[in-house]
N, C-alpha and C positions, 0 to 999 in steps of 0.2 A: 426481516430482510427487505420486505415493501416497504417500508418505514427507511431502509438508508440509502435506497434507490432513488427514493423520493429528493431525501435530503441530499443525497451529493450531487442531486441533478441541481437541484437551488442553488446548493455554494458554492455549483463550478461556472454558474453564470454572476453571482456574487464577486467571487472572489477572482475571475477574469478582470475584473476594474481596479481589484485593490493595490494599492502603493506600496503598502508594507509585506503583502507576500512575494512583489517584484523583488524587493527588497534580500529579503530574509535568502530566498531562494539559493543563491552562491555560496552563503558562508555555511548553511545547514550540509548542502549537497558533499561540498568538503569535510564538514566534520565527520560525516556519516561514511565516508569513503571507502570505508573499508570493515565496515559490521554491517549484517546480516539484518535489515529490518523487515517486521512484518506487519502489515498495517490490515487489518479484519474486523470479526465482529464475536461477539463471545458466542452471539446465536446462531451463526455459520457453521455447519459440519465441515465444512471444507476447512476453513480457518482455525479451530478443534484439531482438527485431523493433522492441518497442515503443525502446530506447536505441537503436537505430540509424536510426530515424525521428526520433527529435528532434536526434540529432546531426546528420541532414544536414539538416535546418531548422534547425541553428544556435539551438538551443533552447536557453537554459542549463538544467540538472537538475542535482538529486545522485538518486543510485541509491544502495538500501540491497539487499543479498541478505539476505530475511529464514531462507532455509537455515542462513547459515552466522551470522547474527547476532541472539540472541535478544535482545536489547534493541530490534532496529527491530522485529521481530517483535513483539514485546508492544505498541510504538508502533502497532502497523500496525492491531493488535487492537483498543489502547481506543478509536482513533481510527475504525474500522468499525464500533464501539457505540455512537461516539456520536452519528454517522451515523445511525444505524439500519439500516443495514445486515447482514445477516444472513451470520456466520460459516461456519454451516454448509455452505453451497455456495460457499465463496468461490472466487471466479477472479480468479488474476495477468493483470497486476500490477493493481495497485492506486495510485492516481494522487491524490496531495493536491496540489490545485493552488487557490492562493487560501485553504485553508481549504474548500474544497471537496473531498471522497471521493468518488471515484467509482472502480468495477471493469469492467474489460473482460467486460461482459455483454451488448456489444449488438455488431453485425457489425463485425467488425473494424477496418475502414476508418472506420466513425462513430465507435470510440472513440479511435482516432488524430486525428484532426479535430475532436473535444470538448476535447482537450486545446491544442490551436491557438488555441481560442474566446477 
């Protein structure tokens, strides 16, 4: 988890310069519009907890591990700026549902249940 603190702290001053995530940014955010993404880490209890709570709510999701995939990871990043959400403290996962960002910052059980809403 130290390890992707690190790393998203890197690629969110990285990838503030990049052209092609300007880019990308519009046509992903519409595709995505209306599915359930979750963007985490496999070594997260929360991010765990969090796929195995919507699975047995029969929840449809896609799951991205932004560990092992630096392309959701930059997703996850411009998408938490555009939010306005701040990088620096991020806590997994991270939940775009609607078009809506939001991170597991609030007790655990209300952020499970925001995402039901």
């Amino acid at each position: 988890m130290k390890q992707l603190l690190i790393t998203v702290y890197c690629l969110s001053f990285v990838a503030m310069s990049s052209i092609q995530i300007s880019s990308w940014g519009e046509e992903q955010s519409r595709e995505n519009a209306e599915t359930i993404i979750v963007y985490g880490s496999d070594t997260c209890h929360f991010c765990v907890d969090t796929k195995q709570f919507l699975k047995d709510k029969k929840v449809t999701f896609v799951y991205y591990d932004v560990d092992v995939n630096e392309e959701k990871l930059k997703e996850m990043l411009f998408k938490l700026r555009k939010a306005k959400i701040a990088t620096s403290s991020l806590s997994l996962p991270v939940i775009d549902k609607d078009g809506e960002i939001f991170t597991n910052s609030e007790p655990f059980e209300e952020f499970l249940n925001k995402i039901l809403e």
